[in-house]
FITORBA-548279 format. One record per atom (N, C-alpha, C): residue number from 1; atom name; x, z, y. Coordinates in steps of 0.2 Angstrom, whole numbers. Example, Ala and Ser with C-alpha at 12.3 -4.5 7.8 and 13.67 -1.06 7.14 Angstrom:
% residues 2
<site><i>1</i><at>N</at><px>66</px><pz>39</pz><py>-28</py></site>
<site><i>1</i><at>CA</at><px>62</px><pz>39</pz><py>-22</py></site>
<site><i>1</i><at>C</at><px>66</px><pz>39</pz><py>-16</py></site>
<site><i>2</i><at>N</at><px>64</px><pz>35</pz><py>-11</py></site>
<site><i>2</i><at>CA</at><px>68</px><pz>36</pz><py>-5</py></site>
<site><i>2</i><at>C</at><px>64</px><pz>39</pz><py>0</py></site>
END
This chain:
% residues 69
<site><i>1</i><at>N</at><px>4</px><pz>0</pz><py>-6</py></site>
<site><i>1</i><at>CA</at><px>0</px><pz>0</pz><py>0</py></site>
<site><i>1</i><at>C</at><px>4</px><pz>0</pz><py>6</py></site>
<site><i>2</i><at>N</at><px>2</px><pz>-3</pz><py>10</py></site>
<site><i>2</i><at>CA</at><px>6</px><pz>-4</pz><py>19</py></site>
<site><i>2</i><at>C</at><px>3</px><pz>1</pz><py>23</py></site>
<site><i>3</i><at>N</at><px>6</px><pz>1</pz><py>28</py></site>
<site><i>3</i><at>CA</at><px>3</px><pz>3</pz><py>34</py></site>
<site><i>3</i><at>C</at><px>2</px><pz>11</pz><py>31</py></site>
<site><i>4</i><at>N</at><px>-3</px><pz>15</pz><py>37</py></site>
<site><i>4</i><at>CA</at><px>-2</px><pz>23</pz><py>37</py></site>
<site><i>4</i><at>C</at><px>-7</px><pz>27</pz><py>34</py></site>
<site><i>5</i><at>N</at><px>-5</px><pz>30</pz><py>28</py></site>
<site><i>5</i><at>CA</at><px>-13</px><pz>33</pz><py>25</py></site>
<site><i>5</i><at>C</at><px>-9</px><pz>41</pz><py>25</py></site>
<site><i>6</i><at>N</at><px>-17</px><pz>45</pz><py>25</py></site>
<site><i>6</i><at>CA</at><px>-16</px><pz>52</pz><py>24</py></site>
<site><i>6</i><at>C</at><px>-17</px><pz>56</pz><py>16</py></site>
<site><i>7</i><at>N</at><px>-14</px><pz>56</pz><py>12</py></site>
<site><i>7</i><at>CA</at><px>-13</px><pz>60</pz><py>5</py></site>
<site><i>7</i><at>C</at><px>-18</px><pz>64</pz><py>6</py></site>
<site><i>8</i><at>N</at><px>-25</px><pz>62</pz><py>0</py></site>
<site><i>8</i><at>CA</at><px>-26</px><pz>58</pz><py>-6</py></site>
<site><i>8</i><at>C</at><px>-29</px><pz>52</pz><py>-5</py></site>
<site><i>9</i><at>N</at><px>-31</px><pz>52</pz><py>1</py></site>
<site><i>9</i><at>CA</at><px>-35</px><pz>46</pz><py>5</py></site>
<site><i>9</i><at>C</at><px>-33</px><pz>39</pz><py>6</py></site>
<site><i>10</i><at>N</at><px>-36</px><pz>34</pz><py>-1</py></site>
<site><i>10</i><at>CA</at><px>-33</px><pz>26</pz><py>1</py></site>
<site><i>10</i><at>C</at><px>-33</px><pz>23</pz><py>8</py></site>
<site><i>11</i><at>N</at><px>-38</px><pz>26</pz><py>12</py></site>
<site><i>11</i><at>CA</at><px>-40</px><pz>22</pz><py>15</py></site>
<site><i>11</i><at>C</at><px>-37</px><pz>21</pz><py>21</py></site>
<site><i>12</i><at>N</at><px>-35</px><pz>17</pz><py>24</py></site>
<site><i>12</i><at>CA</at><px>-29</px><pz>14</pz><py>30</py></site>
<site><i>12</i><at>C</at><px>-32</px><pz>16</pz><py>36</py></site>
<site><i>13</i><at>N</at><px>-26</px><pz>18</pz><py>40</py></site>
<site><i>13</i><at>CA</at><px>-28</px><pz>23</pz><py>47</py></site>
<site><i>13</i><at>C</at><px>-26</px><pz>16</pz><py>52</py></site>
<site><i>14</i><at>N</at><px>-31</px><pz>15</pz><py>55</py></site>
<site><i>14</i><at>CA</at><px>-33</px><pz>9</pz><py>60</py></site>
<site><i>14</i><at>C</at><px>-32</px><pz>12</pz><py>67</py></site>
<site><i>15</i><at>N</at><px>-32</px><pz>5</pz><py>72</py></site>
<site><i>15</i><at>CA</at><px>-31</px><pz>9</pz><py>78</py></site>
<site><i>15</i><at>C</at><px>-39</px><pz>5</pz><py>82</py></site>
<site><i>16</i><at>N</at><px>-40</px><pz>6</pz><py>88</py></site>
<site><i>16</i><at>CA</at><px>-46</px><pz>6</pz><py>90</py></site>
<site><i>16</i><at>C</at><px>-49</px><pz>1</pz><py>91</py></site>
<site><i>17</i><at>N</at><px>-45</px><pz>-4</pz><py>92</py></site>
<site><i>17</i><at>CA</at><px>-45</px><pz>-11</pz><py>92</py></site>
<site><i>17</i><at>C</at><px>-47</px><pz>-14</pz><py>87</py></site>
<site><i>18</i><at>N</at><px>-44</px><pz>-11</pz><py>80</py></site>
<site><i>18</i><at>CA</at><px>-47</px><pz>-13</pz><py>74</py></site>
<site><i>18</i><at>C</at><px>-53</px><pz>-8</pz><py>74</py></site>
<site><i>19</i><at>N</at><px>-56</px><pz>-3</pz><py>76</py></site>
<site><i>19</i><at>CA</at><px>-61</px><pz>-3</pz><py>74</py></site>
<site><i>19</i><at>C</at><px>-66</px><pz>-5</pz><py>79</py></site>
<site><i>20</i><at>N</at><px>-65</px><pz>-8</pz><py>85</py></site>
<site><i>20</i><at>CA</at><px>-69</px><pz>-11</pz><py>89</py></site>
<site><i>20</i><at>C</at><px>-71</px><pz>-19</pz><py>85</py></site>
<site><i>21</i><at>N</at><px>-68</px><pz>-22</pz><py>82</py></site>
<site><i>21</i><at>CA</at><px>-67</px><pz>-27</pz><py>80</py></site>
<site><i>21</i><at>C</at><px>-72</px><pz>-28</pz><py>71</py></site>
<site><i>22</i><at>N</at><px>-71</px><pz>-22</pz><py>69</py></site>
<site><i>22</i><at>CA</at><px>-75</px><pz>-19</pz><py>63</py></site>
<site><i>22</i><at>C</at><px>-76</px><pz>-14</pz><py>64</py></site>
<site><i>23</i><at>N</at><px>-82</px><pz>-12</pz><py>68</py></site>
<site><i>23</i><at>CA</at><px>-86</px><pz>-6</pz><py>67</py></site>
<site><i>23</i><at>C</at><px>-88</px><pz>-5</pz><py>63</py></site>
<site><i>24</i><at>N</at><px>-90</px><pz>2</pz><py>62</py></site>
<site><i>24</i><at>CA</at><px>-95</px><pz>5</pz><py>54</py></site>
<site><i>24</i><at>C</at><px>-100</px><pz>6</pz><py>57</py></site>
<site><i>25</i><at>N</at><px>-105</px><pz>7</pz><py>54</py></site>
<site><i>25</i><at>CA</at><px>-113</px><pz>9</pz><py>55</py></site>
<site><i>25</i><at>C</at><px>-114</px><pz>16</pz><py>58</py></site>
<site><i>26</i><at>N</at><px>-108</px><pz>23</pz><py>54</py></site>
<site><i>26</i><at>CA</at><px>-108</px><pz>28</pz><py>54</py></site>
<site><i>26</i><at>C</at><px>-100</px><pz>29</pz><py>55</py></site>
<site><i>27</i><at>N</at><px>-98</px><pz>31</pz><py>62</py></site>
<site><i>27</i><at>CA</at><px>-91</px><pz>36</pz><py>61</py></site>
<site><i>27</i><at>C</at><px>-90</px><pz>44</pz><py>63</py></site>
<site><i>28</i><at>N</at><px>-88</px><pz>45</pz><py>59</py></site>
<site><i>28</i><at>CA</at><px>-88</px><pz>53</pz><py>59</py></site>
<site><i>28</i><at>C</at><px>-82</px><pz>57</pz><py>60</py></site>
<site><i>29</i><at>N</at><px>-80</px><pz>61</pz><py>66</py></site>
<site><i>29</i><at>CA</at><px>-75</px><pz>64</pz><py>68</py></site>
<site><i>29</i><at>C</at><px>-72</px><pz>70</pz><py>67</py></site>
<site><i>30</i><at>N</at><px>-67</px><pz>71</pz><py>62</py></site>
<site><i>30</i><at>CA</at><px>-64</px><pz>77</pz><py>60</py></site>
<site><i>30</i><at>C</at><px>-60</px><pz>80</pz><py>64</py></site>
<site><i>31</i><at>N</at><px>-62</px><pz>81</pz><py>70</py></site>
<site><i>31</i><at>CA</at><px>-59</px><pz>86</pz><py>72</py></site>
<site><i>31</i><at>C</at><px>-62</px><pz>93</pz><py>76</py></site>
<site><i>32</i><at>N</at><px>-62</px><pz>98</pz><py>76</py></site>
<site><i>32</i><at>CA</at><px>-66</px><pz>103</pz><py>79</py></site>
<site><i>32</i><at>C</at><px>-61</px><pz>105</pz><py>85</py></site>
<site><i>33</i><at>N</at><px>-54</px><pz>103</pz><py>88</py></site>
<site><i>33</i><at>CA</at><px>-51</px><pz>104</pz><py>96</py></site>
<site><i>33</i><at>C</at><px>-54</px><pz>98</pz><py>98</py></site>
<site><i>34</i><at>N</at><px>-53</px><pz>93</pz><py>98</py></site>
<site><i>34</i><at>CA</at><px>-53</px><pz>85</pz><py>100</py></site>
<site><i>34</i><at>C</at><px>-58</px><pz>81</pz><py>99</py></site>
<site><i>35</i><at>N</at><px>-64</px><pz>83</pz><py>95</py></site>
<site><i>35</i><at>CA</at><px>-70</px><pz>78</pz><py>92</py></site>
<site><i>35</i><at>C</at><px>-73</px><pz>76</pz><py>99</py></site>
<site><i>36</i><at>N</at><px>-76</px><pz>79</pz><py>104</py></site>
<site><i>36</i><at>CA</at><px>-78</px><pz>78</pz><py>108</py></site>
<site><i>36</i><at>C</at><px>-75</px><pz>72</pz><py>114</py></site>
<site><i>37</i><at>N</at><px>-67</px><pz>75</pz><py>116</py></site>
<site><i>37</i><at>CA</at><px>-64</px><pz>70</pz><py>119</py></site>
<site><i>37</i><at>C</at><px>-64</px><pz>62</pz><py>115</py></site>
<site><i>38</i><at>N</at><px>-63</px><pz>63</pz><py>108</py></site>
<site><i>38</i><at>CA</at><px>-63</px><pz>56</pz><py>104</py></site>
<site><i>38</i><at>C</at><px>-69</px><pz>53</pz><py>104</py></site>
<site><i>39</i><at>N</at><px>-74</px><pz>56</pz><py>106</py></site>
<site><i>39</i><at>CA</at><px>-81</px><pz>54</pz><py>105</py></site>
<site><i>39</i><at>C</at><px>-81</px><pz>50</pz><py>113</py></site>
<site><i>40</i><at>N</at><px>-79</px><pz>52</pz><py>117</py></site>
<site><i>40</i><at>CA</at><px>-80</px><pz>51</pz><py>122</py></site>
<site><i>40</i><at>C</at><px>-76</px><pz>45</pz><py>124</py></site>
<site><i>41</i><at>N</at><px>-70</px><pz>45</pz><py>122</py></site>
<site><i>41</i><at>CA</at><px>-66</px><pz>37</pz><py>124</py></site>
<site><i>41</i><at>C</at><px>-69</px><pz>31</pz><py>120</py></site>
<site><i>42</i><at>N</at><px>-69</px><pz>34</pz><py>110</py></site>
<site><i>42</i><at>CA</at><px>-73</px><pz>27</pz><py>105</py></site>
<site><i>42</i><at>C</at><px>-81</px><pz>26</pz><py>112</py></site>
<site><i>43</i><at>N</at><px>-84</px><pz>30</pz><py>113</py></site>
<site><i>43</i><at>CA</at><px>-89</px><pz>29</pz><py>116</py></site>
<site><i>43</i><at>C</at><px>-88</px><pz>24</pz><py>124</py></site>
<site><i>44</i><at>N</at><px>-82</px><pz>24</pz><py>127</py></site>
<site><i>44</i><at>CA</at><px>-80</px><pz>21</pz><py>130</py></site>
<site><i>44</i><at>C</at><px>-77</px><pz>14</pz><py>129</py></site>
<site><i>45</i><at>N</at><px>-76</px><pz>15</pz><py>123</py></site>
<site><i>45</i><at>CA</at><px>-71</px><pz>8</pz><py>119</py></site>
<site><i>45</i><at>C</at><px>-78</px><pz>2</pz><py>120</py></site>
<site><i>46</i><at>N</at><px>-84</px><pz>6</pz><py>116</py></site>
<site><i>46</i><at>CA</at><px>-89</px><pz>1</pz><py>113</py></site>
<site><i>46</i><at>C</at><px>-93</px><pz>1</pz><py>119</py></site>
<site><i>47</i><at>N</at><px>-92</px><pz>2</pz><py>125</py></site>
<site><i>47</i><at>CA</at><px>-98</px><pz>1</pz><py>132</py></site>
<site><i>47</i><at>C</at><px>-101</px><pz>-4</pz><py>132</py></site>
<site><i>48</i><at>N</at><px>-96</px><pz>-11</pz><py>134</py></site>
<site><i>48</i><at>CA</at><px>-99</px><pz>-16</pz><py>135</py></site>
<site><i>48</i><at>C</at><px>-100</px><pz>-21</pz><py>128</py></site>
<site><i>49</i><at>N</at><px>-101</px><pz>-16</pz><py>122</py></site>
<site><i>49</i><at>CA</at><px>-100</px><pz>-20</pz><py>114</py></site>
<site><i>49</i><at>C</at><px>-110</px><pz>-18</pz><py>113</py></site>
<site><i>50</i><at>N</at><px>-110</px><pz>-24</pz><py>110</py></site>
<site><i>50</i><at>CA</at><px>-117</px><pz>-24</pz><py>106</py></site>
<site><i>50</i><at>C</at><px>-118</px><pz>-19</pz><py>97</py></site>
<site><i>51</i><at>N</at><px>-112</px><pz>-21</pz><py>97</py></site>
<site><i>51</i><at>CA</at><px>-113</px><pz>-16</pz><py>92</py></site>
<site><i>51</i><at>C</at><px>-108</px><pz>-11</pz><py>92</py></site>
<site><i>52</i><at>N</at><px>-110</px><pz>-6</pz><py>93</py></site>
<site><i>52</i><at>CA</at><px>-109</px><pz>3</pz><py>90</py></site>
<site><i>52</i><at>C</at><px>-109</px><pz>6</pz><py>86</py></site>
<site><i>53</i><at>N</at><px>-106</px><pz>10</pz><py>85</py></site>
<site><i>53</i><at>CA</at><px>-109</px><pz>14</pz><py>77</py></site>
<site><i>53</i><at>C</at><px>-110</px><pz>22</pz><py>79</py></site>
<site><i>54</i><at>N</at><px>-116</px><pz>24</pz><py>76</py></site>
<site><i>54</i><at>CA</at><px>-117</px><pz>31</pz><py>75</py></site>
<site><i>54</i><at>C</at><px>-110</px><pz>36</pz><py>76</py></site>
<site><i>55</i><at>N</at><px>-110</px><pz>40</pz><py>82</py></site>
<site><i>55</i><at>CA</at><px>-104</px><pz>44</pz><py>80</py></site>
<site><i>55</i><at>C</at><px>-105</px><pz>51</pz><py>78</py></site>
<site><i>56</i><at>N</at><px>-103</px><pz>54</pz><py>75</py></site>
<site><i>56</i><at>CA</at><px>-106</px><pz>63</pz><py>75</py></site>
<site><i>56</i><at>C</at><px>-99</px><pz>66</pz><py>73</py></site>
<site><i>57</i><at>N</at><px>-100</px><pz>71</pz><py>78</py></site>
<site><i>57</i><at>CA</at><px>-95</px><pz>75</pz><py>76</py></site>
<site><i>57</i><at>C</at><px>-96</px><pz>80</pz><py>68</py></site>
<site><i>58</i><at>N</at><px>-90</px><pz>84</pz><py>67</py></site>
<site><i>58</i><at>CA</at><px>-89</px><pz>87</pz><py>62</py></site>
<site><i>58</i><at>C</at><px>-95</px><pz>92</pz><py>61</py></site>
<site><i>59</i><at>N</at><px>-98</px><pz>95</pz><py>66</py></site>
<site><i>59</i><at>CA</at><px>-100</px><pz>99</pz><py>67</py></site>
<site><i>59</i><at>C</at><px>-108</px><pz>98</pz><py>66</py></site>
<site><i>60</i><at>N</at><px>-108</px><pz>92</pz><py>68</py></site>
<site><i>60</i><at>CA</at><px>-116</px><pz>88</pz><py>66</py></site>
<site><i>60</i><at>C</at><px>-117</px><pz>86</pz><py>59</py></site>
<site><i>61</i><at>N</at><px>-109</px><pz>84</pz><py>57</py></site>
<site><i>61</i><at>CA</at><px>-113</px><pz>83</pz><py>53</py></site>
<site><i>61</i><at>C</at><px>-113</px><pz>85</pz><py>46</py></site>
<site><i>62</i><at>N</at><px>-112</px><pz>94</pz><py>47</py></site>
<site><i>62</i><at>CA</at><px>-112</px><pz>98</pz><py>41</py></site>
<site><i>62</i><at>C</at><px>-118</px><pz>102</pz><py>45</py></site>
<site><i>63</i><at>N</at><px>-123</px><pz>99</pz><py>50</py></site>
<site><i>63</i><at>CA</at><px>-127</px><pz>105</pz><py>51</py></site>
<site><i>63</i><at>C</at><px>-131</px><pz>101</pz><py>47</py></site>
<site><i>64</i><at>N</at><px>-134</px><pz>103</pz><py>42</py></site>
<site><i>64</i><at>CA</at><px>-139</px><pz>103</pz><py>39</py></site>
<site><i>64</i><at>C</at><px>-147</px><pz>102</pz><py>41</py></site>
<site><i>65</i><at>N</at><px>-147</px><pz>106</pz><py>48</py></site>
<site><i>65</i><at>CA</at><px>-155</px><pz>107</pz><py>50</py></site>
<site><i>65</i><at>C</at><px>-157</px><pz>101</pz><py>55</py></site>
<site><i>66</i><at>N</at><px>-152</px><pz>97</pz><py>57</py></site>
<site><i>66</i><at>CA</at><px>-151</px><pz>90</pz><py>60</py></site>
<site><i>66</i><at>C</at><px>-156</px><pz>85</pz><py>55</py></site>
<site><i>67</i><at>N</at><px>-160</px><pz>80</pz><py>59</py></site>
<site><i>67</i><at>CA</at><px>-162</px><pz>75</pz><py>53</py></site>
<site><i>67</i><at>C</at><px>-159</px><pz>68</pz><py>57</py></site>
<site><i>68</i><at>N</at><px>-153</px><pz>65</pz><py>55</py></site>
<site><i>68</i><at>CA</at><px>-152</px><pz>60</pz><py>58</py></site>
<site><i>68</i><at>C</at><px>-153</px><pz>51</pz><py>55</py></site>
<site><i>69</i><at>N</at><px>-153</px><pz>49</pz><py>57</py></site>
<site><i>69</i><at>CA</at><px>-159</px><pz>41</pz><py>55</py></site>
<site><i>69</i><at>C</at><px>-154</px><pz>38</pz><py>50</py></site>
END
């Protein structure tokens, strides 16, 4: 495998561009210092983009009493 992964996790760590270019439908932010700030610039990334993806932080989305679509 190339490029930068985090042990045990295959899956390749992208930078923003790439994910403006291949959004997911849902991204979900691990971080509980930083989730907010990162929500905030990807939310900046995708302003003038038609497509978005769902963000949620860590926090939402282990609350369980949330219903999200």
């Amino acid at each position: 495998m190339c490029g930068k992964f985090y042990p045990p996790f295959p899956i390749k760590i992208e930078n923003r561009l790439s994910l403006k270019e291949n959004p997911p439908e849902i991204l979900i932010i691990f971080s509980y210092t930083y989730g907010q700030e990162i929500r905030a610039a990807i939310r900046e990334l995708f302003r003038d983009s038609e497509m978005s993806p769902m963000i949620l932080t860590q926090e939402e989305f282990f609350d369980v009493s949330k219903n999200f679509p």
